[in-house]
C-alpha positions as a LaTeX table, in Angstrom:
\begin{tabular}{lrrr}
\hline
Residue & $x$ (\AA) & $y$ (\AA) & $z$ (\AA) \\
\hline
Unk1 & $-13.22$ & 23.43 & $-26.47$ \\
Unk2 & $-10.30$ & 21.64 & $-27.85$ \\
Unk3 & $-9.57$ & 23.79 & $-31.04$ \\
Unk4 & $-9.60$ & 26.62 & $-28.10$ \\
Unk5 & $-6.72$ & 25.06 & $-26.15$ \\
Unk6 & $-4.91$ & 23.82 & $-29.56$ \\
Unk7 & $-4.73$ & 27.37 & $-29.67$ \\
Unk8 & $-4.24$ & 28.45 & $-26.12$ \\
Unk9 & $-1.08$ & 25.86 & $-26.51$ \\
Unk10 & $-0.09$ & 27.36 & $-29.94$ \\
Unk11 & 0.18 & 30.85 & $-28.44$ \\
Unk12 & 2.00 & 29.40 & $-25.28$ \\
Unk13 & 4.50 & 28.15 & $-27.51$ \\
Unk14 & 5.13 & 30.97 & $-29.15$ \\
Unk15 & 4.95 & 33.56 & $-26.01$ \\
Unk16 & 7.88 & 31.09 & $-25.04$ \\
Unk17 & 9.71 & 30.55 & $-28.45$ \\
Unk18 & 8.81 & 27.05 & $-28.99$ \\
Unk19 & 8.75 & 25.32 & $-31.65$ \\
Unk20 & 6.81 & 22.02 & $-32.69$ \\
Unk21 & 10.63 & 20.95 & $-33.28$ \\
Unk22 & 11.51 & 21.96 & $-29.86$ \\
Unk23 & 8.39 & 19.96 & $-28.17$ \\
Unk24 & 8.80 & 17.19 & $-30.21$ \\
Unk25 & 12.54 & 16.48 & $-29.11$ \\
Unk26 & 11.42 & 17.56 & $-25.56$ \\
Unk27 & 8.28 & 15.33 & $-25.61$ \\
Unk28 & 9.40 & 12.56 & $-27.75$ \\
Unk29 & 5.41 & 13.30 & $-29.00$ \\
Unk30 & 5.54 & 13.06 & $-32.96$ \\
Unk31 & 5.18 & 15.97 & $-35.40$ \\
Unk32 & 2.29 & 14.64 & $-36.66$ \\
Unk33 & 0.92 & 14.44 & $-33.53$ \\
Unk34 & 1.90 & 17.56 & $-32.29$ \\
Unk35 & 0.31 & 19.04 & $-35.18$ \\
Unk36 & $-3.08$ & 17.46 & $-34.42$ \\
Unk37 & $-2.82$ & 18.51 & $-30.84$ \\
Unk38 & $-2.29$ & 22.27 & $-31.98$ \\
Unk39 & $-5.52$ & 21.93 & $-33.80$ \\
Unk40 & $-7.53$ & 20.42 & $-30.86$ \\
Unk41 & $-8.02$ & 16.79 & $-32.17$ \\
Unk42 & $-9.88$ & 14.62 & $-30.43$ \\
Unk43 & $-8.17$ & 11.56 & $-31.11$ \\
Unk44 & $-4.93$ & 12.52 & $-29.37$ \\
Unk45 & $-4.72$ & 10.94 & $-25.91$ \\
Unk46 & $-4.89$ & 13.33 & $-23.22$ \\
Unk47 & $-1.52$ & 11.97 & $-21.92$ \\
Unk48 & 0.14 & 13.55 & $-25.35$ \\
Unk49 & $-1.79$ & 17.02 & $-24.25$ \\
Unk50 & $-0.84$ & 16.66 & $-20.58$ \\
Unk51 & 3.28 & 16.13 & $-21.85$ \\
Unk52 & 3.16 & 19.58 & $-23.84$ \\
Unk53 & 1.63 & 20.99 & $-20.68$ \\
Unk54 & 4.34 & 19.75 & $-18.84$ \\
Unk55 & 7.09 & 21.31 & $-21.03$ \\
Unk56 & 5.05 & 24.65 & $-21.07$ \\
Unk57 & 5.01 & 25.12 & $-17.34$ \\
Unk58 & 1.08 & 25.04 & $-17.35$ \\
Unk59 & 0.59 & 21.42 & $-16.08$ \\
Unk60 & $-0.76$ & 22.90 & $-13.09$ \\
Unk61 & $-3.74$ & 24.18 & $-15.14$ \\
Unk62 & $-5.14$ & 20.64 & $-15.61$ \\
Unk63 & $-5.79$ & 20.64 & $-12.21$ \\
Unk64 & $-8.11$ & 22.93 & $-12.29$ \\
Unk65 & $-10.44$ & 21.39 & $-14.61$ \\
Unk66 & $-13.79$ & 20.92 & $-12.21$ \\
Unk67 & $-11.88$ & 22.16 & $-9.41$ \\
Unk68 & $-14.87$ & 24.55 & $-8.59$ \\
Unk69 & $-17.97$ & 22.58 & $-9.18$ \\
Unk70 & $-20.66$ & 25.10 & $-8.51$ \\
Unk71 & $-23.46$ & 23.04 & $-9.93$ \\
Unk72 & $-22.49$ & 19.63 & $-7.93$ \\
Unk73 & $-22.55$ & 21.90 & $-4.96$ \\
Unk74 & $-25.89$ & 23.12 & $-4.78$ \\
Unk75 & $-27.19$ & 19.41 & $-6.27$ \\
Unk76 & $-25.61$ & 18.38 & $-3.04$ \\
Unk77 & $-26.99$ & 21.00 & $-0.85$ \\
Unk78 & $-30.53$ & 20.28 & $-2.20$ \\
Unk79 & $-30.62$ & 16.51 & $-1.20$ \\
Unk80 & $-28.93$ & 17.42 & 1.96 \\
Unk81 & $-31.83$ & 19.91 & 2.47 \\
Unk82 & $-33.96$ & 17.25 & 1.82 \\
Unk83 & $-32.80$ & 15.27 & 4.28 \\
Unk84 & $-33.13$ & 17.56 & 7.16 \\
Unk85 & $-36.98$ & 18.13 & 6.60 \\
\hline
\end{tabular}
């Protein structure tokens, strides 16, 4: 999942004409960093991800992360079930 958004942040850049020189003066995030965060490494703190999010416009995104938890929902309907009977 995170070498898909390295990606999905690689190609936002671009759509938008960003470069990792851009971000980095924009984020203060180092190019060494930013590199690893275009690749989807693991070992970048989500704060670094969440700060090139914020510069693309798509911090709103993160929100959505488990906004719809379908599964939770019906694991919660079945013990409330449960508790009716």
């Amino acid at each position: 999942m995170l070498n898909a958004l390295g990606e999905n942040l690689t190609l936002a850049m671009k759509r938008r004409g960003i470069t990792q020189e851009m971000m980095h003066k924009r984020t203060g995030i180092s190019k060494p960093t930013l590199r690893r965060i275009v690749k989807g490494d693991s070992s970048v703190s989500i704060g670094h991800y969440v700060n090139v999010l914020a510069v693309l416009g798509l911090l709103d995104d993160l929100a959505k992360v488990a906004l719809d938890d379908e599964l939770g929902r019906k694991l919660q309907d079945i013990e409330l079930l449960k508790k009716n009977r």
